[in-house]
Every structure is written in C-alpha cells, then in structure tokens.
C-alpha positions in Angstrom: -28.5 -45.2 17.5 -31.2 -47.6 17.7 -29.8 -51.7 16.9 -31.0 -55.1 17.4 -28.8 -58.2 18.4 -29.5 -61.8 18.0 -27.5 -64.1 19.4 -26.0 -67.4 17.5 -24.2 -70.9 19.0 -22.2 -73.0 17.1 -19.5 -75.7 17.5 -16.3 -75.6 15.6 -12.9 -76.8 16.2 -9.6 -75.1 15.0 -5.5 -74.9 15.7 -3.5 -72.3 15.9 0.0 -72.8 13.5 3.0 -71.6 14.7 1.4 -70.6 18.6 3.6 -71.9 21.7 0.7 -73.3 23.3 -2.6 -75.3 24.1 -4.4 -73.9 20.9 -1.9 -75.2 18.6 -3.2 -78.5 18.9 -7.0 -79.3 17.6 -9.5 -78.5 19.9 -13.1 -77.2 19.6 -14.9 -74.7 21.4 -18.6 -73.5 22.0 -18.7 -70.5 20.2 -21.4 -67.7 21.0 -21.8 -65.1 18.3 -23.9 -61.4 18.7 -25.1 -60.2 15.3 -26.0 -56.3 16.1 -27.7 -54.4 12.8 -29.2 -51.0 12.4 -31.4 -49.1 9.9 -28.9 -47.4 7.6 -31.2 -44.0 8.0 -31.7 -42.8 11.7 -34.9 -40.9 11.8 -38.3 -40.0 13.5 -39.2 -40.9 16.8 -40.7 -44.2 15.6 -40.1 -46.6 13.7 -43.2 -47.1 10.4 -44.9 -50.0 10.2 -43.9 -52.6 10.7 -42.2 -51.1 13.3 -38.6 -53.2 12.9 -35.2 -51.8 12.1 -34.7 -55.8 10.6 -37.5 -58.8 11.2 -35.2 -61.1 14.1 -36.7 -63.9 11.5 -35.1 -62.8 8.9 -31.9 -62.3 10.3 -31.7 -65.4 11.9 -31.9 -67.2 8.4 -29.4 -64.7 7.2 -27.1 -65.8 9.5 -27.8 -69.4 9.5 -27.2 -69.3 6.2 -24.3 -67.2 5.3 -22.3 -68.4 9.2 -23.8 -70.5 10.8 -24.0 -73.7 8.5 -20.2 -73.2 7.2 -18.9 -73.0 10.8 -21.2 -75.5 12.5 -19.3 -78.8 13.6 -16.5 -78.1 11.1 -12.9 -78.4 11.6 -10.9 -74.8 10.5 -7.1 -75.3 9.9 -4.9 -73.5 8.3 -3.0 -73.8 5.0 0.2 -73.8 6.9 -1.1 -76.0 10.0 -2.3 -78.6 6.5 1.5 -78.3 5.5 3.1 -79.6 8.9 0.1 -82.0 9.6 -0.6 -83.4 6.2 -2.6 -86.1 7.6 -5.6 -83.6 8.8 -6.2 -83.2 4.8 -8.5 -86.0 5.2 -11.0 -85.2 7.7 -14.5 -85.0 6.2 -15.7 -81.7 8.0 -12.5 -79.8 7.0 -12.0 -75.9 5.7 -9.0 -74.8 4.7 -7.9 -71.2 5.1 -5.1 -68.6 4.1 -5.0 -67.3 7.5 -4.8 -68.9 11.0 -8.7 -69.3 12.6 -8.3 -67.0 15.8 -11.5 -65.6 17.1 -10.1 -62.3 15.5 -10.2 -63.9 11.8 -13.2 -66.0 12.5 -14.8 -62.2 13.5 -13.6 -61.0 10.4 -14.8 -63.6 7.9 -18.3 -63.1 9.6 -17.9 -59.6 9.3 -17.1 -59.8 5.3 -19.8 -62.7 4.7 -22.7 -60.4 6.3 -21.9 -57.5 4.4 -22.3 -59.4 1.3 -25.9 -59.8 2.3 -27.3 -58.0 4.8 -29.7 -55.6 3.0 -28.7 -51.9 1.5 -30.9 -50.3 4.4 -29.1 -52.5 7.1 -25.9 -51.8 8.5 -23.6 -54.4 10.5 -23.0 -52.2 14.0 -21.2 -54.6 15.8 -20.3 -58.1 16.3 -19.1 -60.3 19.4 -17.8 -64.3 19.0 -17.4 -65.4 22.7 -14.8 -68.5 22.1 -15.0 -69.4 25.9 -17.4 -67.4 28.6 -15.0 -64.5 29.2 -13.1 -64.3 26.3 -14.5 -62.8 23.0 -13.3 -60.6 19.8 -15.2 -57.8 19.1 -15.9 -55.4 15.9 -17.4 -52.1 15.9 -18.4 -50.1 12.9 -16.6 -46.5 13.3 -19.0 -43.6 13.8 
C-alpha cells in the first residue's frame, strides 16, 4: 500500500487522575504526531496527474486545523482531575474531557477528528503521537 506521512509538533500539558505517579501532577510535554493517509483505491502503477495520493499542503491545514490548534499550548484535564482540583477550573487555556488525556486517548480523539474530515478518497492508515522521544501510542487501520 502506497501512504504519505507528515509530521506535526505541538505543546500541551495534561494530568493523569487517579495514577500513582509523576503524571498525576500537571506537566507538559513536546508532543510529535505522524499523520499517515492513503488513496482509498489502490491501483495502476502510477499515480494520474497530479501525481499525489493527498497534496502534503493540504494536509497540513487539515491537521492544523482540526489538531493542531485545539491541542497547541493548552492544558487537558479531566472531568474527574477538575472534581479533586477545583481550582484548575480557571485556567484560561483549559479543555475539559470525559476521559483521562493519556497519549492513548489523545491518539484516539485525533483519530475521530480526522475522520470527520479527511476526504472520502483518503483513508487515515496510521498515526503515531511521540509524548517523549521513545515513548509513543500508535493506531493502525486493520487490513
């Protein structure tokens, strides 16, 4: 199968509720995210003009858009890390979710937000989030 990747930073800091360690306090990392899409039809032995299974231009203001500026410097809690720490309510750059922001669940929410609106002839293949240099979640669409 023939894909493209583009690769994304962004800086966002989270807690873990109810984890017996480090994360469960705020901190931030550096995150690195790998957006990988195909053409929804393999085929040929060539691509037709243009030549691109997805324009890297495009898909870097798709993903600007629709990750990148919601993630970018903000502060992702919890609703049940807001309930124990009700003064964190009141930070400016704050999103609230149902579910605790792991690099699994931060994957995920990518994962549901590009679908949405990636193209009908593009398909998500895979995506990476590197939270530190060696450590990363990973989803894979099933063959």
């Amino acid at each position: 199968m023939l894909s493209v990747t583009k690769i994304f930073r962004f800086e966002t800091a989270h807690a873990i509720h109810g984890y017996n360690g480090h994360c469960k306090n705020i901190h931030g990392h550096s995150y690195v995210l790998h957006v990988t899409v195909s053409h929804a039809e393999e085929g040929g032995s060539y691509l037709p003009s243009p030549g691109f299974i997805y324009d890297f231009k495009e898909l870097k203001q798709l993903v600007n858009k629709a990750v990148i500026s919601r993630f970018d410097h903000q502060l992702i809690l919890s609703e049940a890390y807001i309930r124990d720490h009700d003064t964190t309510m009141h930070f400016e750059n704050l999103t609230v979710w149902k579910m605790e922001p792991t690099a699994e669940n931060i994957l995920l929410y990518i994962h549901d937000e590009l679908g949405k609106e990636l193209p009908k002839n593009i398909v998500l293949y895979r995506l990476k989030l590197y939270e530190t240099n060696d450590s990363y979640a990973e989803w894979q669409k099933n063959a």
